[in-house]
Backbone as ProteinMPNN parsed JSONL, in Angstrom:
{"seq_chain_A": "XXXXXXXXXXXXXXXXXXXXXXXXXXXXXXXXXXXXXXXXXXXXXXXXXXXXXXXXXXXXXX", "coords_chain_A": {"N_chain_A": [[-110.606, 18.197, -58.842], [-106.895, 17.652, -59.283], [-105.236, 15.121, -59.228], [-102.917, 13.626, -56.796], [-100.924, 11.548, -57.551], [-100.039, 11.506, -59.956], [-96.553, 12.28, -61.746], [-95.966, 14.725, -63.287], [-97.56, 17.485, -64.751], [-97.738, 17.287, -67.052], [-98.363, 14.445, -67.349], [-101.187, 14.7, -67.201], [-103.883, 12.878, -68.078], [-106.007, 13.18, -70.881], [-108.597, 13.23, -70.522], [-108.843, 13.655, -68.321], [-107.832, 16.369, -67.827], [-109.793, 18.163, -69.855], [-111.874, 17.213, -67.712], [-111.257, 19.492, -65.879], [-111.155, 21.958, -67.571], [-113.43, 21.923, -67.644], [-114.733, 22.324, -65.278], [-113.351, 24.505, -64.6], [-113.959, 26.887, -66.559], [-115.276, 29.495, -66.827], [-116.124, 31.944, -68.268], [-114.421, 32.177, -70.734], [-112.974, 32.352, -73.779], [-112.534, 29.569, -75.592], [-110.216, 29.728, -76.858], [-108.159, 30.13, -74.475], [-108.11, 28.032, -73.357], [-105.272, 26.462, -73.711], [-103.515, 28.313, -72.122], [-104.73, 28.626, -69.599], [-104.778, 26.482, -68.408], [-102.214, 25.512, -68.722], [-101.527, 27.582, -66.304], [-102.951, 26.652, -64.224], [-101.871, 23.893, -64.208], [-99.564, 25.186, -63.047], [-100.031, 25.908, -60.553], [-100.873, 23.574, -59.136], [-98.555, 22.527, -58.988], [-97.556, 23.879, -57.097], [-99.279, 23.551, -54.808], [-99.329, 20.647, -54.578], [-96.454, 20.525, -53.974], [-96.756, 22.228, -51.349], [-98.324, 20.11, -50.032], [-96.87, 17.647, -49.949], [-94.751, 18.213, -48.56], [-96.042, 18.805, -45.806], [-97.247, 16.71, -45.113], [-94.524, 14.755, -45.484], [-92.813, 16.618, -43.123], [-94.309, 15.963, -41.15], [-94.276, 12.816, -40.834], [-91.47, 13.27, -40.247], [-91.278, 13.876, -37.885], [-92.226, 12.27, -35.8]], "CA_chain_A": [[-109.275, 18.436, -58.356], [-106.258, 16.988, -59.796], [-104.903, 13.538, -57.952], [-101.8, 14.098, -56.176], [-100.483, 10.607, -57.999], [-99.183, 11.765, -61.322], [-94.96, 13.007, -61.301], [-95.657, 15.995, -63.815], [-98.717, 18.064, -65.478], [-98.098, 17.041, -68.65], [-98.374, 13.428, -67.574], [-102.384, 14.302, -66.842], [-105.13, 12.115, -69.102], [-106.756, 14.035, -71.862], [-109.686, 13.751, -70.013], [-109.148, 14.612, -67.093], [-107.834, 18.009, -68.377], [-111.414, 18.114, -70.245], [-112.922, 18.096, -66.715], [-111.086, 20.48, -64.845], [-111.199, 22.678, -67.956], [-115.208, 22.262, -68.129], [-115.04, 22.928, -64.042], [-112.387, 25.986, -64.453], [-113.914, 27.575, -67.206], [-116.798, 30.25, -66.857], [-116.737, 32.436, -69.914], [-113.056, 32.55, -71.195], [-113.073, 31.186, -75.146], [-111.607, 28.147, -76.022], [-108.355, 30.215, -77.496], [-107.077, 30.316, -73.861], [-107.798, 27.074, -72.601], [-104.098, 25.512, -72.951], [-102.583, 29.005, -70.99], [-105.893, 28.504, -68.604], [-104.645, 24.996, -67.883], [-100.763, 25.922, -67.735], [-101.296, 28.215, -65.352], [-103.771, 25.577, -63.142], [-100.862, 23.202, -63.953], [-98.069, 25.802, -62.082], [-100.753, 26.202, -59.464], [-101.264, 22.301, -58.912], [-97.363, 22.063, -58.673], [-96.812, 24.171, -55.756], [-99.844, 22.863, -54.25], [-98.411, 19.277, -54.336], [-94.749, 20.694, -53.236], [-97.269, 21.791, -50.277], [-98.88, 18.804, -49.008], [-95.407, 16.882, -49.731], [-93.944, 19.004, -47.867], [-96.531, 18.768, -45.066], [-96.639, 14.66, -44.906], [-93.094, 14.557, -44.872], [-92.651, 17.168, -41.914], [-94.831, 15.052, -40.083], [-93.458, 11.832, -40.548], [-90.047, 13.05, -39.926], [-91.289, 14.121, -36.519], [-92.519, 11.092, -34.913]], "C_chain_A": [[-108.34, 17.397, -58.965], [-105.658, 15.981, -58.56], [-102.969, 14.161, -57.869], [-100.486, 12.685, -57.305], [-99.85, 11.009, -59.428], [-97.965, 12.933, -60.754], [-95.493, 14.408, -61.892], [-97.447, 16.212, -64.556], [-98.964, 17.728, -66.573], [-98.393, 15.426, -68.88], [-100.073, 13.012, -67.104], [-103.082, 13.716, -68.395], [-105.587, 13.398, -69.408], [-108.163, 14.317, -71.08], [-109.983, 13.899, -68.805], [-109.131, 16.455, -66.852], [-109.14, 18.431, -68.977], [-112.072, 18.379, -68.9], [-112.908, 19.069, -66.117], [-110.77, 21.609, -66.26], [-112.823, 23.168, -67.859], [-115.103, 23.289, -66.502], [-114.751, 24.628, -63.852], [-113.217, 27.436, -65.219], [-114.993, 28.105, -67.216], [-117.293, 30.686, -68.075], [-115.544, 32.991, -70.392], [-113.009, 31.545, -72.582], [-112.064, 30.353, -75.029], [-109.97, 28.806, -76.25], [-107.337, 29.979, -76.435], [-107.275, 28.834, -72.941], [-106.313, 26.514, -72.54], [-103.187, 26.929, -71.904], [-103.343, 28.946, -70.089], [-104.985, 27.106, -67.789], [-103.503, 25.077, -67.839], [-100.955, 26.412, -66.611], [-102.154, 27.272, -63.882], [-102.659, 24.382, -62.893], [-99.799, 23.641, -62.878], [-98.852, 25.704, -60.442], [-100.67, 24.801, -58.363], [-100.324, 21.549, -58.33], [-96.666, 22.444, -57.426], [-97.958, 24.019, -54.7], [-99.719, 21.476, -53.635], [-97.458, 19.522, -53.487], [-95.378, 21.129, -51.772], [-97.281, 20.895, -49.346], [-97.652, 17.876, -48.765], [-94.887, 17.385, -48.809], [-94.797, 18.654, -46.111], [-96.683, 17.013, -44.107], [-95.208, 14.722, -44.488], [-92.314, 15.402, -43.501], [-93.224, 16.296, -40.721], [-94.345, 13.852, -39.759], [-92.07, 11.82, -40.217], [-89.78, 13.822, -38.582], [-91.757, 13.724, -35.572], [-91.525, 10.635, -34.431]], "O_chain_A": [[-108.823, 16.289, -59.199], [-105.675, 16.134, -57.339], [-102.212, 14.8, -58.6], [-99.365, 13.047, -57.661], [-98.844, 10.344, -59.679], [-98.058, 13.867, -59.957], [-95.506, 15.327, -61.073], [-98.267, 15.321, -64.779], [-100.056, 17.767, -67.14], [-98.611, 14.957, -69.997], [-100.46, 11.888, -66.784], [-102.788, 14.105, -69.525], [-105.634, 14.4, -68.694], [-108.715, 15.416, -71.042], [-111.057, 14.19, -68.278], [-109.789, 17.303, -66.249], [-109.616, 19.335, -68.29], [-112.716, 19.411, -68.716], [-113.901, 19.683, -65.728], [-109.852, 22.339, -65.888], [-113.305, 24.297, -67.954], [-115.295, 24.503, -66.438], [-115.389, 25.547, -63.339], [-113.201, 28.587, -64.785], [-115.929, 27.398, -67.59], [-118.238, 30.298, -68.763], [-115.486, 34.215, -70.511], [-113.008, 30.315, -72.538], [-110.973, 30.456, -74.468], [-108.892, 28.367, -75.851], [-106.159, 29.727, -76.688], [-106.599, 28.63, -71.933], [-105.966, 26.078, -71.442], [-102.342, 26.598, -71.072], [-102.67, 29.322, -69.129], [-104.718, 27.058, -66.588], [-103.162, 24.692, -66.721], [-100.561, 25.713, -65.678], [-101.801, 27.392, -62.709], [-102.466, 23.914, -61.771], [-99.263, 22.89, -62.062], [-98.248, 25.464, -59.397], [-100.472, 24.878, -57.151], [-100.469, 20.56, -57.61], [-95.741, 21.893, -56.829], [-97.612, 24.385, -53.576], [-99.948, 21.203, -52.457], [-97.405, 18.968, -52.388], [-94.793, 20.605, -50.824], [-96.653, 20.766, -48.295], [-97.397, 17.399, -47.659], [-94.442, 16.538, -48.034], [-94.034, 18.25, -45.234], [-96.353, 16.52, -43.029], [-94.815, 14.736, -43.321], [-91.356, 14.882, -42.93], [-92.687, 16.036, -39.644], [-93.973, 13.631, -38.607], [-91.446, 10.794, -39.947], [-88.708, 14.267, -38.17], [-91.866, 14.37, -34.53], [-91.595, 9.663, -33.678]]}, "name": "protein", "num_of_chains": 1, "seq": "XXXXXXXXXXXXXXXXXXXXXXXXXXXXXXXXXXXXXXXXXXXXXXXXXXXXXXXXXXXXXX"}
């Protein structure tokens, strides 16, 4: 899973993309790994805007 700590997708380590491509990828050739990994990127972003979203509801209701 990608760490909540990096601002943008494109600011993930080479190899971390390497793992979560090895994890992601069953039997889709290499050709589509970088639209494989955009689209895990868009996924990752409104996942984040989630949990942000979820933390900050909470703390702004104590």
């Amino acid at each position: 899973m990608a760490p909540l700590t990096y601002l943008e997708w494109s600011y993930m380590p080479n190899d971390l993309l390497d793992r979560i491509w090895k994890e992601d990828n069953t039997n889709a050739p290499e050709q589509y790994r970088i639209k494989c990994l955009a689209n895990i990127g868009s996924l990752w972003r409104g996942w984040k805007s989630r949990v942000k979203k979820k933390v900050l509801y909470r703390i702004g209701n104590r």
